[in-house]
Every structure is written in structure tokens, then in C-alpha cells.
N, C-alpha and C positions, 0 to 999 in steps of 0.2 A: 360624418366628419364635421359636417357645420353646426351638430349638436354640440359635440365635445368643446368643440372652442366658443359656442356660446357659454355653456358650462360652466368651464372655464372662468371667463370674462364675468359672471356671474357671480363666480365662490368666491375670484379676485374685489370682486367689488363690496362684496358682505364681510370681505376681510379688513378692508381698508373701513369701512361704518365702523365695525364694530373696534377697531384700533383707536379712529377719533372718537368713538363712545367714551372708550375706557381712558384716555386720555382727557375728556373731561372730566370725568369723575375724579379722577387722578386727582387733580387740578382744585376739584372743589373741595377735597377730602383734605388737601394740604393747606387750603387754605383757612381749613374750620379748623384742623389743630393747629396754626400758627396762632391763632386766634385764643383758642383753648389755652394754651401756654404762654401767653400772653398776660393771661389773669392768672397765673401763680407767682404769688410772693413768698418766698424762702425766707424768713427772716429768723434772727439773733434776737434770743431776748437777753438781756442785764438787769441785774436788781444792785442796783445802789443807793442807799439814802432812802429805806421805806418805795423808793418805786420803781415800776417796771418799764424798763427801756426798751422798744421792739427797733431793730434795724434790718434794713432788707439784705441776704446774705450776698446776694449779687453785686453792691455794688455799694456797701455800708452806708445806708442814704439814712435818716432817722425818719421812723413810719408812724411810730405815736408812742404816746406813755400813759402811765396810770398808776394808782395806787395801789388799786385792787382790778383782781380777774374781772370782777363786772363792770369796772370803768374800759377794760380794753376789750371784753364783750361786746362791750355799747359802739365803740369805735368798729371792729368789723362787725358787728349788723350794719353798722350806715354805709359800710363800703359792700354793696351785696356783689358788686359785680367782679371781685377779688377774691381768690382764694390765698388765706393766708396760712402757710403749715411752719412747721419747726425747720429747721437748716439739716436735718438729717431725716426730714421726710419721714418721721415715724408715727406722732402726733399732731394733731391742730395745735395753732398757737394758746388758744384758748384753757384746751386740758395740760399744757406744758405751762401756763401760767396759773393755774390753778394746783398744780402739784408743788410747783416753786414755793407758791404763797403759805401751802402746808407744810413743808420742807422748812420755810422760815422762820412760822409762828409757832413749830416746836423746838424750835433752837433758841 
């Protein structure tokens, strides 16, 4: 008898560890993707007047501009610690301003 309920007492307690285990992790895991998502920028590009206008899609802030794809290249390299994509999540801003710019200077 006094096996069983040490047992018991036992499985109850490896259940309770491993609950606050997992609930740290929990914890750490939500905290490294708030983080994660933190560094994506969704933004809008515009081409008006020869140049390209990027704004952030969340919240239409203006993020940078340029003339050409490698001026706004140069601009996210210097921001390494930002991911920058298109507003529909399909491409980088990068190849969406590089297709724009071919898009334009055959028109």
C-alpha cells in the first residue's frame, strides 16, 4: 500500500516538472517568434517620377526610396536585421523592384 501512494506521489510529481518544463519552453518559443515577426516589414512599393517609393504596408510609414533596384538593394543590406517582403507576401521587395523597373523601361 505504501508503495502505490509513494508511486503515486512520484508520477504526480514528474507530472507537475514536466508541465513547468513545457511551459517554459512554451514561453521561450513565443518569445523568439514575437521577435521573428517583429523584423518583418510588409511594405507597398510606388513608382512615380522615375522613382521607387517603399512604405510599410502596416501602417503607411515611408521606409526609403530610390531610383534604381540597386539603390534600394543598398538600403536593405544596411538594414540586415529587417526582413523586407512585398504587401502580398509573394516576393522580396528587392525582385518586385527589379521586375517594376523592367516592366517600366519597356514601356
Amino acid at each position: 500500500m505504501e508503495y502505490l501512494i509513494f508511486g503515486t506521489l512520484v508520477g504526480l510529481y514528474g507530472l507537475y516538472k514536466w508541465y513547468q518544463h513545457a511551459q517554459q519552453v512554451n514561453k521561450h518559443n513565443e518569445a523568439a517568434l514575437k521577435e521573428f515577426v517583429e523584423r518583418i516589414v510588409p511594405c507597398n512599393v510606388e513608382y512615380e517620377d522615375g522613382m521607387f517609393y517603399l512604405y510599410n504596408g502596416m501602417n503607411n510609414e515611408f521606409v526609403a526610396q530610390g531610383k534604381t533596384s540597386s539603390e534600394i538593394e543598398k538600403f536593405i543590406n544596411s538594414h540586415d536585421q529587417k526582413f523586407f517582403i512585398s504587401w502580398l507576401c509573394d516576393e522580396e521587395i528587392v525582385d518586385q523592384v527589379k521586375r517594376m523597373e523592367a516592366e517600366f523601361a519597356t514601356s
